[in-house]
C-alpha positions in Angstrom: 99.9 80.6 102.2 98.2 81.5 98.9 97.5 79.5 95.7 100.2 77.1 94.2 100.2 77.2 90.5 101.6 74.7 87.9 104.9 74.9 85.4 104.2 77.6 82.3 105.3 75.7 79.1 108.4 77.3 79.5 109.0 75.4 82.6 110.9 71.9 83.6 108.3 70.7 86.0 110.7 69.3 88.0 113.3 71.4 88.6 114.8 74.9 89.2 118.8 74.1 88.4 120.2 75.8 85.5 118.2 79.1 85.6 120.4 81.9 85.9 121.6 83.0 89.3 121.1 87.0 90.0 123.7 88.2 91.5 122.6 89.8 94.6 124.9 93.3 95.4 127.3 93.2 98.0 129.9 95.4 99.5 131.4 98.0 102.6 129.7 101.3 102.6 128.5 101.5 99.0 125.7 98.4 99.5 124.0 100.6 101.9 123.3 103.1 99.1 122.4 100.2 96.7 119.9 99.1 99.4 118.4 102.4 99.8 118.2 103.3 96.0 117.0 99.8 95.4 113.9 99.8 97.6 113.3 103.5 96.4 113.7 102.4 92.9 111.0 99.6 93.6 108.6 101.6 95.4 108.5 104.1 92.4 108.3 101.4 89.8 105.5 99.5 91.1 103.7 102.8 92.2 103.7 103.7 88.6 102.7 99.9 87.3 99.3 99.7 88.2 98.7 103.1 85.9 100.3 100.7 82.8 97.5 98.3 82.8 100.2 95.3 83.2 99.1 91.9 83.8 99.4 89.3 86.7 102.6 87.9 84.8 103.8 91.5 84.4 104.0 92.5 87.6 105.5 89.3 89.0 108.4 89.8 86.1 108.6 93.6 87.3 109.0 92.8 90.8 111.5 89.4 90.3 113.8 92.2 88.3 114.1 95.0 90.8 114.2 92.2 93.6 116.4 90.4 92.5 119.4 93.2 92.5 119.6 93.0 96.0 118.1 89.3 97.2 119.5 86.8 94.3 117.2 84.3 93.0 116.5 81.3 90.2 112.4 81.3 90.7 109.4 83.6 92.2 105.9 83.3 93.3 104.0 86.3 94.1 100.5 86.4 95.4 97.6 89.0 95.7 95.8 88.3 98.8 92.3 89.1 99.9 92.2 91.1 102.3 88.9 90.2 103.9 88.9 86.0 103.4 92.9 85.6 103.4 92.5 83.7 99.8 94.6 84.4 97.6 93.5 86.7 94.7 95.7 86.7 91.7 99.4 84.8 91.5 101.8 84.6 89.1 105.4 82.5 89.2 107.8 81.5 87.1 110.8 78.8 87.6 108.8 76.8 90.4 108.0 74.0 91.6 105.6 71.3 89.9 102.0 70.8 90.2 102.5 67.4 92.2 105.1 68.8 94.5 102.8 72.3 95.3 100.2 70.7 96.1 101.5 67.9 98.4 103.5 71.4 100.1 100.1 73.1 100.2 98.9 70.4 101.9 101.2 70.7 105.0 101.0 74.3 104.7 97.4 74.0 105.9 98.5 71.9 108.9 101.6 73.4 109.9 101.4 75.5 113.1 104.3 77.5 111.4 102.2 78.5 108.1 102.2 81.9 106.2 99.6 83.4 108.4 101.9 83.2 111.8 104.4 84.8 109.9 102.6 87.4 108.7 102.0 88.4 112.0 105.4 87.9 113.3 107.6 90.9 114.0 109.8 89.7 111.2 107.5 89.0 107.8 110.5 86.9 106.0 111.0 83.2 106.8 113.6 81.4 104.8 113.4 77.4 104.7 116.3 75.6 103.1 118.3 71.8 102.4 121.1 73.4 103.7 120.0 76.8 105.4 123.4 78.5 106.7 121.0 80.4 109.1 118.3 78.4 110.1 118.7 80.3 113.6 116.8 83.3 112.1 114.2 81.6 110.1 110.3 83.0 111.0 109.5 78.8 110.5 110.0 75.6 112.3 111.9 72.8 110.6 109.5 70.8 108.2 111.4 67.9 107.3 108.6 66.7 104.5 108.7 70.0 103.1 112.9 70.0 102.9 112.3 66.3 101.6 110.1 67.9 98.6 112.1 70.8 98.2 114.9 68.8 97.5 113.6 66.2 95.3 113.0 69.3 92.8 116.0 70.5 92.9 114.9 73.9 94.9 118.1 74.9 97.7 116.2 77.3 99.3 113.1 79.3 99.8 112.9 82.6 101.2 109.0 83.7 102.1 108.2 87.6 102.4 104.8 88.0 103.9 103.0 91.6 102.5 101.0 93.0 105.3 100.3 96.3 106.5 98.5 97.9 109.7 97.7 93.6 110.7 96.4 93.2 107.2 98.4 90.7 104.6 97.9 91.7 101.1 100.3 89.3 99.5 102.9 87.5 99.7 106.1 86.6 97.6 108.1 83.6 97.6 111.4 83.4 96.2 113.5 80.1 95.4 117.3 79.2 94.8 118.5 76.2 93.3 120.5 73.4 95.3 123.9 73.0 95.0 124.5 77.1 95.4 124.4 79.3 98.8 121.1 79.3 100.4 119.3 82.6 101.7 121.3 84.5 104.9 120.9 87.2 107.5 121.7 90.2 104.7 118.9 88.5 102.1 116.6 88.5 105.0 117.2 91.8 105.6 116.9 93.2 102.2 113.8 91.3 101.9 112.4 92.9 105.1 113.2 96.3 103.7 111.9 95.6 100.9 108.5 94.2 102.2 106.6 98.2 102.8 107.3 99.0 98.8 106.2 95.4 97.2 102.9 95.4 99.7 102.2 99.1 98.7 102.3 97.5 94.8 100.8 94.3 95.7 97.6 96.3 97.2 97.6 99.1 94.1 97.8 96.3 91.3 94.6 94.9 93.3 92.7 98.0 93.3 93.8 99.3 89.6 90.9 97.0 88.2 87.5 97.8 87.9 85.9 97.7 91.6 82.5 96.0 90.5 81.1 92.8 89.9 81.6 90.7 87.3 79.4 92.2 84.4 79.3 88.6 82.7 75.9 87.0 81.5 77.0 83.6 82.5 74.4 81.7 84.7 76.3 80.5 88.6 78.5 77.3 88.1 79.0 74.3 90.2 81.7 71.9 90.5 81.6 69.0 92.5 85.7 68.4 93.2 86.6 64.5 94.7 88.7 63.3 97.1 91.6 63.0 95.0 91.3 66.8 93.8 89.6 66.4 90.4 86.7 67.7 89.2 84.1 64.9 89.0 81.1 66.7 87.9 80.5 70.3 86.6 77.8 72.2 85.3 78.6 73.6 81.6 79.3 77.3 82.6 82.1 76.1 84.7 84.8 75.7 82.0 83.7 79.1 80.9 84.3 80.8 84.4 87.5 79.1 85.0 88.8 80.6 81.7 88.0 84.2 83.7 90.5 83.5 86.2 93.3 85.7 86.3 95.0 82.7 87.1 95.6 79.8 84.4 94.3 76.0 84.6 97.1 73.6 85.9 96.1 71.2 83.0 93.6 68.8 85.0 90.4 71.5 85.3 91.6 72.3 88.9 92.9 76.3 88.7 94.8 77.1 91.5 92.0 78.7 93.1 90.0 76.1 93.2 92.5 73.4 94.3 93.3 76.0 97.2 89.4 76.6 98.4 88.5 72.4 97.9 91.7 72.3 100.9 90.4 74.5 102.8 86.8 73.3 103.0 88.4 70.0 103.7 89.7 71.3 106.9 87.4 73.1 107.7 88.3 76.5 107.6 86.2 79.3 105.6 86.7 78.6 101.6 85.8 82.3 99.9 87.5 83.7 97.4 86.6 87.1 95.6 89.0 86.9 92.0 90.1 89.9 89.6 89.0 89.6 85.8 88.6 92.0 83.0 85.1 92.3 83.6 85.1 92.9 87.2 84.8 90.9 90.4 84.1 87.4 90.5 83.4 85.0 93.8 83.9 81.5 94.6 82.6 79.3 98.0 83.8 75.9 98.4 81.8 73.8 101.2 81.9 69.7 101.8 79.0 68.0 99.8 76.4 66.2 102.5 74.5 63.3 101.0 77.4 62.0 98.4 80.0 60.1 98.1 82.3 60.9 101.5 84.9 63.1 100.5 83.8 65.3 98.0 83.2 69.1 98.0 81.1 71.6 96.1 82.2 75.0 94.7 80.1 77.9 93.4 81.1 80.4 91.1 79.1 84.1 90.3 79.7 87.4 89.9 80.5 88.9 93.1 77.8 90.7 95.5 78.3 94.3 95.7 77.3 93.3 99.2 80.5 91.4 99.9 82.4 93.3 97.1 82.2 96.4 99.1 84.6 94.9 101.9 87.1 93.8 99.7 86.8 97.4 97.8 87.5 99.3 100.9 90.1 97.4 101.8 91.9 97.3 98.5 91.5 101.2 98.3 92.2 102.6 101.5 88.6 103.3 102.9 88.4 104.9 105.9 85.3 102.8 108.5 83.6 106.2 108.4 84.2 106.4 104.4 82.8 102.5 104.3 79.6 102.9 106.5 78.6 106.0 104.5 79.8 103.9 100.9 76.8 101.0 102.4 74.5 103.4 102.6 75.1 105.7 99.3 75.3 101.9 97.5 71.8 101.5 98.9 70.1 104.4 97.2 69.6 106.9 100.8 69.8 110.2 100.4 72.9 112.2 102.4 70.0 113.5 104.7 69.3 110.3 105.5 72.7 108.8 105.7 73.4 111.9 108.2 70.5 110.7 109.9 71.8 106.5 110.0 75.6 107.1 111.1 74.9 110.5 113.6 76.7 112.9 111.0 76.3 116.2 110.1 75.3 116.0 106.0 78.5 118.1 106.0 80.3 115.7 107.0 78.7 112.8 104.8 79.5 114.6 102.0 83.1 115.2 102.8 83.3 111.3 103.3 81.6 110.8 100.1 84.2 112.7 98.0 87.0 111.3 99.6 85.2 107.8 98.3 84.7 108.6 94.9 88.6 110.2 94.7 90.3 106.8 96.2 88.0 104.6 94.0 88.2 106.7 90.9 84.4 107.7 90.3 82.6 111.0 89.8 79.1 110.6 91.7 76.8 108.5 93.7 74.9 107.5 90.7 78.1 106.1 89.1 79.3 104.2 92.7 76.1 102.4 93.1 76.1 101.4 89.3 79.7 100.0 89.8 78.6 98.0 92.6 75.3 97.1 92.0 
């Protein structure tokens, strides 16, 4: 699925128990109305949230407290996707597992025919996995004994997965746990969750797009990192720290953010490692690709400001662009005229310009002058 990310100092490393236990809301006719005034209440809060200019950690505390009224839970992960690449773009957790144990899970993930991205596209987008799951019959994944085995050596009962898509697209996705020794996650959590799914991915896509849509305006010169077998960074060049402090995401403690440990996997199985990340000073991108002509094992990453280029996908995406409204962005971005635009995409210059307002109201700009500076 997305990034893993390490214990916050307020975190035990090894263990969920103890945490308090939400109580989810339950009842005859009167839960029904909880149900529909909590998923109302949650897709008015987080519609409102990005406005606030809340962080990452925030959100995820935001979401965890209007969740949890109806699907009870000890810990959370939540994930901002890319929409374009799959990568994950932001996270945040708190009460999770340890940086050991989410790794080694990450590391199936990757090789399981039953990972995030098959049930993001399953009819159902919730999957629970548990020790002792009462209803393992309507679970979205295949048993993973290794997985249970790590689960329960941290103390974690159950884990409930919620996969934010929309229209085939997944924009997030949220994880929730439950310490062992309590009730694991049933058919009524799974179907608050999958109520609940519409509202958090409308959030999950609005945090995304509240930041600046442009690349990263940062006067650092491209880093490299060369990353080992063993995941650890074995040589850098000396803007890397400095761009790894950028990431919305914090360090894990051994140099290896989240991000990168998640782009170093999958390069090392061959599947495309991108990665376009959120910071305060716009759009940032990272590329992992196995090192030829080294020691066997290793693999390089790159980090830059983002290409407007490659920017521009993940800014349509994030908010809302029509293909229409996205051609005619590539070409305003490229300094044509709306004659000659007209001329590119067989339009009417009527009908470029209608496009062209429509752009500048969903990304929040007044002209072309001020798109193509954003961008560019």
């Amino acid at each position: 699925m997305g990034w893993s990310q390490g214990p916050r100092p307020c975190d035990h490393p090894h263990t969920v128990r103890g945490f308090s236990h939400r109580p989810a809301r339950r009842g005859g006719p009167r839960h029904t109305r909880n149900v529909n005034t909590g998923v109302e209440a949650i897709g008015h809060t987080l519609a409102t949230a990005a406005e606030q200019g809340l962080t990452v950690d925030e959100l995820g505390a935001l979401v965890s407290e209007h969740v949890g009224s109806l699907v009870a839970h000890d810990g959370y992960l939540l994930v901002g996707m890319d929409p374009v690449f799959g990568t994950g773009a932001f996270l945040t957790r708190r009460h999770g597992y340890g940086v050991t144990t989410s790794r080694r899970m990450e590391a199936l993930e990757v090789g399981n025919p039953c990972r995030f991205q098959r049930l993001a596209a399953a009819a159902c987008p919730v999957g629970v996995l548990g020790t002792a799951a009462p209803d393992s019959a309507v679970t979205a994944r295949h048993d993973v004994p290794d997985y249970r085995r790590l689960m329960a050596a941290e103390g974690v009962g159950g884990e409930m997965r919620v996969a934010l898509t929309s229209h085939s697209t997944a924009w997030g996705a949220l994880v929730l746990l439950r310490a062992g020794g309590g009730t694991g996650f049933n058919r009524t959590d799974i179907g608050h969750a999958r109520r609940l799914a519409p509202a958090l991915t409308a959030g999950v896509r609005r945090f995304a797009a509240s930041g600046p849509p442009r690349p990263s305006d940062d006067d650092l010169p491209p880093a490299v990192l060369v990353i080992g077998p063993d995941g650890t960074v074995v040589r850098a060049t000396a803007s890397a720290h400095r761009w790894i402090e950028r990431f919305p995401t914090p360090d894990t403690g051994d140099g290896l953010a989240p991000p990168l440990w998640h782009l170093q996997l999958r390069a090392r199985h061959g599947r495309p490692a991108h990665a376009r990340l959120p910071t305060s000073r716009g759009w940032i991108a990272l590329e992992a690709q196995p090192l030829h002509g080294g020691p066997e094992g290793e693999v390089v990453v790159t980090i830059q400001p983002a290409r407007a280029a490659t920017l521009l996908d993940a800014v349509a995406a994030w908010h809302g662009l029509t293909p229409k409204e996205k051609a005619v962005a590539q070409q305003a971005v490229r300094g044509l005229p709306v004659k000659r635009i007209a001329r590119h995409l067989d339009l009417s210059a009527h009908t470029v310009n209608d496009h062209l307002k429509a752009i500048y109201r969903k990304i929040a700009v007044n002209s072309r002058d001020e798109l193509a500076a954003m961008l560019v």
